[in-house]
Structure formats: C-alpha cells, structure tokens
C-alpha positions as CSV (number, residue, x, y, z in Angstrom):
1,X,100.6,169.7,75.5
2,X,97.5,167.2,75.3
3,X,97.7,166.8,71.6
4,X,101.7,166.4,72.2
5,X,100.7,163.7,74.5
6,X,97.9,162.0,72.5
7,X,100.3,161.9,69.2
8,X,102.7,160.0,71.5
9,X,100.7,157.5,72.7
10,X,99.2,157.1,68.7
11,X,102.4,156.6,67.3
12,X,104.2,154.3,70.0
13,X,100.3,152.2,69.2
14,X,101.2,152.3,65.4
15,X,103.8,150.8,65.8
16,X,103.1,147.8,67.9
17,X,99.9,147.8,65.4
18,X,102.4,146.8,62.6
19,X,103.5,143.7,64.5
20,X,102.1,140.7,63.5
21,X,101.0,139.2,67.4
22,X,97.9,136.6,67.1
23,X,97.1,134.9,70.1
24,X,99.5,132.5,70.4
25,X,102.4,134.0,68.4
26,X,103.2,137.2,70.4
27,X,106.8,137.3,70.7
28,X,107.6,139.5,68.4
29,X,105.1,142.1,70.2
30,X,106.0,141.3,73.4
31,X,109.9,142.2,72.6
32,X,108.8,145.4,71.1
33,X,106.8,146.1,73.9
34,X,110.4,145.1,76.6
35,X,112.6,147.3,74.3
36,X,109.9,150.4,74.7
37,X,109.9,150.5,78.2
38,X,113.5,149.9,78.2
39,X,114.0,152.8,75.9
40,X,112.1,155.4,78.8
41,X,114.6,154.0,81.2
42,X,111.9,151.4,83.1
43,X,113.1,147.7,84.3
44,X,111.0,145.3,81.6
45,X,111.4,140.9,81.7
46,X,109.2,138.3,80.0
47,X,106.8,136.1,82.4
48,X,107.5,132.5,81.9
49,X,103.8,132.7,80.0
50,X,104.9,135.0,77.3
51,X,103.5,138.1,78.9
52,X,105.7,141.3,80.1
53,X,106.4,142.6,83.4
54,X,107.2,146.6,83.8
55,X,108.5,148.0,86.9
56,X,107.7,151.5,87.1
57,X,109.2,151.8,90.8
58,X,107.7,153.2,93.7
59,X,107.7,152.3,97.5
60,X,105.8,149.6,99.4
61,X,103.8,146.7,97.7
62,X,102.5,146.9,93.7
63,X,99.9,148.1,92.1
64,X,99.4,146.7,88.5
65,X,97.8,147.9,85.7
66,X,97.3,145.6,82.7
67,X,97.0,145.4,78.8
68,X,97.3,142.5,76.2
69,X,99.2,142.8,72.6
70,X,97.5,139.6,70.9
71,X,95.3,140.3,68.4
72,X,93.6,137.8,66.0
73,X,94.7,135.4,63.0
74,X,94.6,132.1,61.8
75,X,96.4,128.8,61.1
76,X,96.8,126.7,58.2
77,X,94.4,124.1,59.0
78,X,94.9,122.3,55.6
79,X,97.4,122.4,52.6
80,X,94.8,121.5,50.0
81,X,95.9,119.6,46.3
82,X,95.4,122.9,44.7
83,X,98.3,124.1,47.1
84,X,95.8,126.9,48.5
85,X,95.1,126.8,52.3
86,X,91.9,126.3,53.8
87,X,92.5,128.3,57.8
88,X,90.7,127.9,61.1
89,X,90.5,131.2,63.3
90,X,92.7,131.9,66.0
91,X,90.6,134.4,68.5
92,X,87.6,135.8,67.1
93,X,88.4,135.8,63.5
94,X,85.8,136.1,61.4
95,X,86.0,134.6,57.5
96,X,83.9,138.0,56.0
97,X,85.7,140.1,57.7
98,X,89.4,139.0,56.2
99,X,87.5,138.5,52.9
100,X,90.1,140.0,50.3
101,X,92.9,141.0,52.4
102,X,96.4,140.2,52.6
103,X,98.3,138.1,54.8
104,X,102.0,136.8,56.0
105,X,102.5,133.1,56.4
106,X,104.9,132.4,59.1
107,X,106.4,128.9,58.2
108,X,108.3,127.2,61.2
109,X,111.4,127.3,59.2
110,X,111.6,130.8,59.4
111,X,110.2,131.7,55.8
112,X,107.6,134.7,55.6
113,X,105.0,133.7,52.5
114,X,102.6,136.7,51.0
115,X,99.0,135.5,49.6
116,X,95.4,136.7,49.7
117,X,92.3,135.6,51.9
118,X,89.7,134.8,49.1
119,X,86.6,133.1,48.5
120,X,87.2,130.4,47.2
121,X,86.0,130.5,43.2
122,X,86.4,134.5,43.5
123,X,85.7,135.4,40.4
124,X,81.9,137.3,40.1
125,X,81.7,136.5,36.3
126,X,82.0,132.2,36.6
127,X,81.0,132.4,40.2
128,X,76.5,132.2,39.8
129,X,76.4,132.0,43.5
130,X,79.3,134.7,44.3
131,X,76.4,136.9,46.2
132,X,74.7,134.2,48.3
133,X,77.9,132.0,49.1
134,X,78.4,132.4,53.3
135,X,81.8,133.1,54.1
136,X,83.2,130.8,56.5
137,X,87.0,129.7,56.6
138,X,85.8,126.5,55.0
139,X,84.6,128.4,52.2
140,X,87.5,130.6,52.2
141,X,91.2,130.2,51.7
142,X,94.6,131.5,51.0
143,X,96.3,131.7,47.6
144,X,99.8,132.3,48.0
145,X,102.0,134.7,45.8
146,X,103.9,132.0,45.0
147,X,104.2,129.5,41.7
148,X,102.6,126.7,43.5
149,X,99.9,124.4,42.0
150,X,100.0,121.8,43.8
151,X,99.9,120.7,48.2
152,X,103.4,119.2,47.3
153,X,104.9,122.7,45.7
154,X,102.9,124.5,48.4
155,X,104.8,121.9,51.2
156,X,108.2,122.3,49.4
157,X,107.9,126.6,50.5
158,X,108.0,124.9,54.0
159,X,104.2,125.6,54.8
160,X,102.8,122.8,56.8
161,X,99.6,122.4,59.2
162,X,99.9,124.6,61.9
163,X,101.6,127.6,60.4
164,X,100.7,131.3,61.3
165,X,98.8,133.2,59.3
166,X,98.4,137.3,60.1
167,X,96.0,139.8,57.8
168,X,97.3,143.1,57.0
169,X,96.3,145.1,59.8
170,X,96.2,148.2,57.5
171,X,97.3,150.8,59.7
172,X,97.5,154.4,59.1
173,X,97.2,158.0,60.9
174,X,94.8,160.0,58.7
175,X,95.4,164.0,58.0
176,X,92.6,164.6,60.8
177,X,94.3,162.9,63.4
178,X,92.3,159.3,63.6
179,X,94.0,156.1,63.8
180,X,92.8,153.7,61.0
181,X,93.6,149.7,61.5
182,X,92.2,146.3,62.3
183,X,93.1,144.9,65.8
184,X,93.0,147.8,67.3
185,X,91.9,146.0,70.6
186,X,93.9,145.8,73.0
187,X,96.9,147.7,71.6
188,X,95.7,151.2,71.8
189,X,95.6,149.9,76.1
190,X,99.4,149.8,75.1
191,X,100.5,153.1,74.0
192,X,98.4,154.7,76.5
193,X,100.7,152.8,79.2
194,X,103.1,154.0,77.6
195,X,102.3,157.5,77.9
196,X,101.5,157.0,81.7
197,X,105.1,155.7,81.8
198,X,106.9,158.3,80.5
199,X,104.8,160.7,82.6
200,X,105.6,158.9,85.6
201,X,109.2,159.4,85.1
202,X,108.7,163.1,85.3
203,X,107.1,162.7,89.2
204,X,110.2,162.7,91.8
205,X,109.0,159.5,94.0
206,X,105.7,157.5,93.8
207,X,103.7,156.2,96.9
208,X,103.1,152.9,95.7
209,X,105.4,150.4,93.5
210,X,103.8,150.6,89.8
211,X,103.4,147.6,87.7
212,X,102.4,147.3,83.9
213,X,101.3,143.7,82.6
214,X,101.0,143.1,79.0
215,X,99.5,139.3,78.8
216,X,99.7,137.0,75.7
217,X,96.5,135.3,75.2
218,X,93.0,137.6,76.0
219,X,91.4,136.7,72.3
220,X,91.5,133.0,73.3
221,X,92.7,131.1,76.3
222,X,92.3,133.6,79.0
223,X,96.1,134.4,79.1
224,X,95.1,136.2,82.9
225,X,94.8,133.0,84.4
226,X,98.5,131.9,82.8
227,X,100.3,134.9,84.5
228,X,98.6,134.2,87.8
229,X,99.6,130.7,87.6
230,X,103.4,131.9,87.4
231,X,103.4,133.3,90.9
232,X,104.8,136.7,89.4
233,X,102.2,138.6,91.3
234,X,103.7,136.9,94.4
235,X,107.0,137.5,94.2
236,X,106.2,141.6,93.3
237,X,104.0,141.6,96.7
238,X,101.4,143.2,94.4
239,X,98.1,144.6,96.0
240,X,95.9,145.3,93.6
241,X,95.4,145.3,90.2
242,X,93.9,147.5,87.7
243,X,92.0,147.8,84.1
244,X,90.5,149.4,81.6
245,X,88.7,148.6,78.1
246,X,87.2,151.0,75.2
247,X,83.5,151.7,75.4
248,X,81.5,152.9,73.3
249,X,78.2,153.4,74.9
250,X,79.7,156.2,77.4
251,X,80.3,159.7,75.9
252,X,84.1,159.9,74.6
253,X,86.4,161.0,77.3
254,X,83.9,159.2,80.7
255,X,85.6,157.2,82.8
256,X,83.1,154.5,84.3
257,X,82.8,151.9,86.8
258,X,80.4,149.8,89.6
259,X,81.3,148.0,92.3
260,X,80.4,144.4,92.4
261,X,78.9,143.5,89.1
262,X,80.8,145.0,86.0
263,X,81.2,141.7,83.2
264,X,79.2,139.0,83.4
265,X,80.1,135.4,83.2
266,X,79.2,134.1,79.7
267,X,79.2,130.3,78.1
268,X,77.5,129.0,74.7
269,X,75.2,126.9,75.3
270,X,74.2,124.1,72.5
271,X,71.4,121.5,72.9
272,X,71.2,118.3,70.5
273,X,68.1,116.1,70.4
274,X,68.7,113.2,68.0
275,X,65.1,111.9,67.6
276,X,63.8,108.9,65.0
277,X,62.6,110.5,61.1
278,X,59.9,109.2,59.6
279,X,57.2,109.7,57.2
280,X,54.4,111.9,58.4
281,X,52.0,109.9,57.0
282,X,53.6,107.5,59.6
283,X,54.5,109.8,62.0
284,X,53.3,107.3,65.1
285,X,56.8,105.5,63.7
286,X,59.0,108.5,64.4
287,X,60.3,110.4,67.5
288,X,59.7,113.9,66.6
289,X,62.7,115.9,67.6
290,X,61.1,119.2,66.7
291,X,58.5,118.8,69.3
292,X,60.9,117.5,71.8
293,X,63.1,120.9,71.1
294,X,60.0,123.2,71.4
295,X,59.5,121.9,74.9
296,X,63.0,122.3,76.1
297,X,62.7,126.0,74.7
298,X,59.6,126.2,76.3
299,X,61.0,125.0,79.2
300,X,64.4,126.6,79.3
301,X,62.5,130.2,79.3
302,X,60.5,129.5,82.3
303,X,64.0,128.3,84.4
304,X,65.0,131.7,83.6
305,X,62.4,133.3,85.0
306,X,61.8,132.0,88.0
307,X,65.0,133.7,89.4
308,X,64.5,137.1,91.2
309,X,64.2,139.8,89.0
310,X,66.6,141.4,91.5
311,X,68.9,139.0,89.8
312,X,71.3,140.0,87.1
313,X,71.4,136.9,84.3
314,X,70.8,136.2,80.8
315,X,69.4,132.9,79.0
316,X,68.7,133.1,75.6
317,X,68.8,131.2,72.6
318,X,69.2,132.8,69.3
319,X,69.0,130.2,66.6
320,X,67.3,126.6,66.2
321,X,67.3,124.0,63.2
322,X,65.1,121.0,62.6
323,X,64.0,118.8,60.0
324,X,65.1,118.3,56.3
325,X,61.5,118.4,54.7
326,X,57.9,119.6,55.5
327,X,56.3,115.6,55.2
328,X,59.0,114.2,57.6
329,X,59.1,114.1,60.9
330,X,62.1,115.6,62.4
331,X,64.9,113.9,63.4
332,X,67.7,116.6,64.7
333,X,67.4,119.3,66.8
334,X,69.8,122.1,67.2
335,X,69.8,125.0,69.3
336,X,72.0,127.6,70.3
337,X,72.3,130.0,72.5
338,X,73.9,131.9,75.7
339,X,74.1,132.1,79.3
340,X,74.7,134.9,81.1
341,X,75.8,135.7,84.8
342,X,77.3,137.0,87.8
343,X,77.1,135.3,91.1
344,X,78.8,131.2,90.2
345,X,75.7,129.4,91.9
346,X,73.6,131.1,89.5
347,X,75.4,130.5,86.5
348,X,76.4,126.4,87.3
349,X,72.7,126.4,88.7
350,X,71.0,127.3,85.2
351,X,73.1,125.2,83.3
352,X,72.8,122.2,85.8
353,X,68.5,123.5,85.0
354,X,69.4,122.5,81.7
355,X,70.7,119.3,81.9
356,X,67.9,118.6,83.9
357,X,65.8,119.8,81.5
358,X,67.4,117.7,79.0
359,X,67.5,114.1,81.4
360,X,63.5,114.7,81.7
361,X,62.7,115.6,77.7
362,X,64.4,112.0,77.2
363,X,62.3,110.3,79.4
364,X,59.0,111.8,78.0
365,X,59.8,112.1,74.6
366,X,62.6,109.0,74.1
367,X,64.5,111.2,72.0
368,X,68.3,111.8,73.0
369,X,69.4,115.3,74.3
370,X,72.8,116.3,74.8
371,X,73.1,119.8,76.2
372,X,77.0,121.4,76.3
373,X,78.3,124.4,78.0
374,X,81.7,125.2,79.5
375,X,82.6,127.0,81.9
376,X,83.5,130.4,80.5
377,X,85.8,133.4,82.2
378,X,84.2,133.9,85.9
379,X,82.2,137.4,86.2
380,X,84.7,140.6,86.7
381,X,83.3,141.8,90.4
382,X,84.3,144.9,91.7
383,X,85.7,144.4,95.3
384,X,83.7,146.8,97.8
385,X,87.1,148.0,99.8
386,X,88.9,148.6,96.8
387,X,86.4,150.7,94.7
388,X,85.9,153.0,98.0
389,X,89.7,153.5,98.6
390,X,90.1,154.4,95.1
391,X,86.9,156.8,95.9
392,X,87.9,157.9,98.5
393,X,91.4,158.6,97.6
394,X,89.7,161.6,95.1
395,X,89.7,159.8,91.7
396,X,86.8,160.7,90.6
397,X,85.0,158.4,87.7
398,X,80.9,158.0,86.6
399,X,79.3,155.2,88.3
400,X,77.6,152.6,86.1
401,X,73.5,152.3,86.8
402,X,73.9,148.6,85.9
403,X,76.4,146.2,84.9
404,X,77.3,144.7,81.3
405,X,76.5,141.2,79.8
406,X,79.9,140.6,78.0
407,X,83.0,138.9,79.6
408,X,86.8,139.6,80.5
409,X,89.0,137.7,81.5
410,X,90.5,140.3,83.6
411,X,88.5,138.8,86.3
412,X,90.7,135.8,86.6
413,X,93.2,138.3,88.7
414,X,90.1,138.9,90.7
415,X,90.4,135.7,91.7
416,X,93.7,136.3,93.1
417,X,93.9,139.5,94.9
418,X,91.9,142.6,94.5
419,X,91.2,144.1,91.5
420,X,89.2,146.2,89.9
421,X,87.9,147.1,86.4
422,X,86.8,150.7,84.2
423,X,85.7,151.6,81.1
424,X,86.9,154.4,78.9
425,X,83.6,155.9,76.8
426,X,84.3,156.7,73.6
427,X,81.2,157.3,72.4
428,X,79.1,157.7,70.2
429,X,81.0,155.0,68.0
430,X,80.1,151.7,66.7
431,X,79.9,148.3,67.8
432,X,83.5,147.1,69.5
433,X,84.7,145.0,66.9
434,X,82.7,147.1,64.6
435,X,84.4,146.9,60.6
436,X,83.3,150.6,61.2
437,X,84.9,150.9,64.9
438,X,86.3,154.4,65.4
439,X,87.1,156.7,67.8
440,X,89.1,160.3,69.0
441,X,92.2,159.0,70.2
442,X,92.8,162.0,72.3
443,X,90.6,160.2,74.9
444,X,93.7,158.1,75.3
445,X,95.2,160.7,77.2
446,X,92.5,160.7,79.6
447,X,93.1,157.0,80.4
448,X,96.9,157.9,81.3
449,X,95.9,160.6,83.5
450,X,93.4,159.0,85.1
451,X,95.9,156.1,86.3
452,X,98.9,158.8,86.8
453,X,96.2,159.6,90.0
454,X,95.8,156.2,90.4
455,X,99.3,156.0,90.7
456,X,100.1,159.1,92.7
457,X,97.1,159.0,95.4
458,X,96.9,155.3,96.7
C-alpha cells in the first residue's frame, strides 16, 4: 500500500516536472496543478498573484499547507548579431550548471523555439582556453535550431528581449524506483499534497477546514508575501499555516522542527572602497584602498563578536579583490559576503555596524566606501502556542538542537498569522541543489501522513 502510495505521488510530480514553470512564467503549472485537484473531486481557483487555492473542506476556520511550482530559467537578455542569445538567470540559475542542455524559447507570439545552452566558442579543438574559460551567462548563450545567422533572422522567428527561456528538466523514473530530474525543488512538495488530498477524501469529515497553497514566485521575489497581500487568507478565516522542505542533513524519513528559530534571515552584503592609484614608488600620492579594506575586515569581524554568543547570527565575508599590479597602490576594493540572523534588531543593527564602519574608514582613510545590503526574507520563527498545540495534539516529530542559517520565504505568512515550518530528512544525500541531489522518494509518503494527522487532530 506504501509503495502504491509513493508511486502516486512520483508520477502526479513527473508530470508537473515536465512543465516548463520558471519563476515568473507559471501558468501553465499552475493550470495543471487546478485541473489535478479538480480531477480528485476538490474546489481549486487561481489567486489574483498567480498562485492556487485548494479547498480540501472541513469545519471551522483553515488550516493551510503550502508548496510552490516555479522552478528556474532564464530570459533572453540580448539578441546578439550572430542571432545567438546571450540570457540572464531567472531564480538561481547557474551558467555551469545548464552548460550543454537544451532549452524551449517561449516567444510572446506564441512560437516555442528549440536551441542549446553552450559556451560560447564550444568547440575543444579551436577553443585553447575551453578548460579555464568561467561559465557565466555572459560567457554563455543559446544557439537556436533554427537557420538564423543574423539578430535580424533571429528577430524575424519572433524572439525579442524578454522572452522565456526553460532547460530540459530531464526527467525520468529509473528501473529502481528514483526519480531523476532538474528542479526537483519545490515540485516533489506538490505530488506529496497531492497524495494527502486524495487520502483525505477517504476520511468521512475533517475537524478543521484544509487548505493547500501552491505560490508562483519562491526562487525570486518571495511570491509568500504576494498571496498575503491578496487578502485570500482573510477571506478563508485561515488559522494557521503550515510547511515543509527536503533536508538532507536528517536521516531519510525524520520529520524535524524547533520552536522559535528555524531559517535565518540572510542578505548579501558588498562593500566598495574607491581609493586614489598610484605608483608605489609614490605611494604618499595614492589612497590605498587595500589598506582601507583590511581595516573594514578587521573591523567588521570584531562587530560580530561583540554580540552574545547566546546569540544566533552570521557575518562573514567570503571573497575580496584589490589592486591591478604588485608596484601600484590599490585603488578598488571589493568585498563580499553575508549576513546572517534571526531576531530584526540584530540583523538591521549589524548592517547599520557596517555603514558605520564604512562612514568612519572615510574619514580616516579619505577613501570612498559604499557598503549595500537589502533587506532579505525575515527569519522563519516558530510561534510558541502553535508548535505546543501541534505537540500536544500527538504529532510527534524530532526536535532540532539548533536552528539553520539559510532563508524561506515561508516566513512572510509568519508575518501574518501563525505558522509554522518542518523539515523532511532525507539523508544521507547531497547538497540541496546538488547536480548530484538524490533521494528515496518513498519518504514522500511520510510527509503526507504526517499532515493527514495534522489535518485530522487539530
């Protein structure tokens, strides 16, 4: 019956797999996604944001449990004279990790256009620096399947700046039972709602009104934030909201939460100091932007650290460039890095330290510093009363020993009313995002029985 149950939840996943849904072009998903709840007999309507809305029924006010179908992509950023496309990323996209694979163009006139994602000058034998070339999307780009030579025969097919462009997600169910494919996140999160659904339909009455949310825009804009903005939570009189993600660093199969800190809070943080060059001989002529970023490391380290160690937080910076030659003094600085945290006042406070920072290195140094972060997703905290009632209630789940230093935006519903947040293990496996990411998809039948009892007892 469990492996009956998995396979449904994997093939209702393969298919919405097969969808072409970057952020920002999910209609198509979210149509399939309408029709599939339809089909098990369930109420399903688009948000005004693009998302989807599935009422499971029940008595009293909602409880919602959420998913997204975007995945990642990119966008024709330029139709170059050689009629190739040079892309930017939409979501998290990386260049070497679409390196060689096919894609769809989606022109706004409707067409559908086959090419390949290449480097560009792909061919190892003329190529001398094949090996060492960095694969970015500026050193990338498409070549169409088309007889094109040219930006004006590549604009004649209809492709313009601004069309869609999706990679072959590759998918497949091997003999052994493992689901192979890119974008795996979050649509797995979609056949496993699925399954809960058509379990539900098998219980006579539930306790509580049961919502599903599928939402447009995770991989980029924080498409949580959107659907709270509609009001839709409102007008369902939902109570709480729930969620889950993949994890790989708890044993396949665990089920896993804390209350109060779960995600962190996260923002890049980049630092410029534009200095004076000169000579070294004549150094006393230059304003050495190398020294003046070794102090705002220096200093940026000990803001850190003067917070409690009872604290959770994270300031670090992982890369820094300066200078041209050795007999020059510098005149750019660049480094980059992240901040890390949970409560707001500590987050705003370090990068407000920063700035600070920055406004004093000036003064001393009479180098320019310009220090950017935004503002990122807010931290996903677990509310107290609702982690206990859901204890309380007997679900049972592992309790985390400490929280995690990546972000959600699931906590923008935390914003709104309470919610709170799990993690499936699925462990051991690689890296989320891993080009090696695997796991046992049977654990997805874990997840939909561990919200049927979310359903059934609250």
């Amino acid at each position: 019956m469990e492996r009956t149950y998995a396979e449904y939840a994997a093939r209702q996943a393969m298919e919405l797999l097969a969808i072409d849904s970057p952020t920002g072009f999910t209609a198509r998903a979210a149509d399939w996604v309408q029709r599939a709840f339809e089909e098990l007999g369930y109420t399903a309507r688009h948000t005004a944001k693009g998302g989807v809305l599935v009422d499971l029924g029940g008595r009293g006010e909602g409880l919602l449990l959420e998913a997204h179908a975007d995945t990642l992509g990119g966008m024709v950023a330029e139709v170059k004279n050689s009629g190739r496309l040079r892309l930017t990323p939409l979501g998290g996209m990386r260049a070497e990790n679409g390196e060689a694979e096919n894609v769809r163009v989606y022109t706004r006139g409707g067409r559908v256009l086959e090419g390949t994602f290449q480097l560009c000058n792909a061919s190892i034998h003329v190529n001398g620096q094949y090996g060492d070339t960095k694969r970015t999307f500026d050193s990338c780009e498409v070549v169409l399947d088309e007889d094109v030579k040219s930006a004006e025969e590549t604009r004649t097919l209809g492709v313009e700046v601004g069309d869609v462009v999706c990679f072959e997600p590759r998918t497949r169910l091997t003999a052994s039972g493992y689901i192979k494919s890119r974008f795996l996140d979050d649509k797995l999160s979609a056949g496993m709602l699925l399954e809960l659904a058509r379990r539900l339909d098998r219980m006579a009455a539930l306790p509580q009104n049961i919502l599903l949310v599928f939402q447009p825009a995770e991989e980029t804009t924080g498409g949580a934030r959107d659907l709270c903005q509609t009001g839709i939570f409102q007008e369902y009189g939902v109570e709480a909201i729930f969620g889950m993600h993949l994890w790989p660093d708890l044993p396949s199969g665990v089920i896993a939460s804390r209350r109060n800190e779960m995600m962190s809070r996260s923002c890049e943080v980049s630092v410029t100091i534009t200095g004076r060059s000169s000579h070294i001989a004549k150094a006393e002529e230059g304003l050495d932007a190398l020294a003046a970023g070794v102090e705002f490391y220096r200093r940026a380290v000990a803001l850190e650290k003067e917070l409690s160690p009872d604290i959770y937080r994270l300031l670090k910076f992982g890369r820094m460039e300066s200078g041209t030659v050795r007999n020059a003094v510098s005149g750019k600085t660049v480094l980059l890095g992240s901040l890390r945290a949970f409560q707001d006042e500590v987050f705003f406070g370090l990068q407000e330290g920063l700035r600070a920072i920055g406004r004093d290195i000036e003064k001393e140094t009479g180098c320019t510093v310009d220090v950017h972060a935004n503002d990122g997703y807010p931290a996903v905290w677990n509310p107290d009363e609702l982690f206990d009632r859901v204890r309380n209630a007997g679900v049972d789940f592992e309790i985390l020993d400490k929280p995690v230093m990546i972000s959600e935006d699931f906590s923008w519903y935390q914003r709104h009313l309470p919610a709170l947040f799990f993690f499936l293990g699925c462990g051991p496996a690689p890296a989320l995002h891993a080009d090696d990411f695997t796991f046992d998809e049977s654990i997805l039948t874990v997840g939909a029985d561990f919200w049927k009892k979310i359903a059934a007892k609250l």
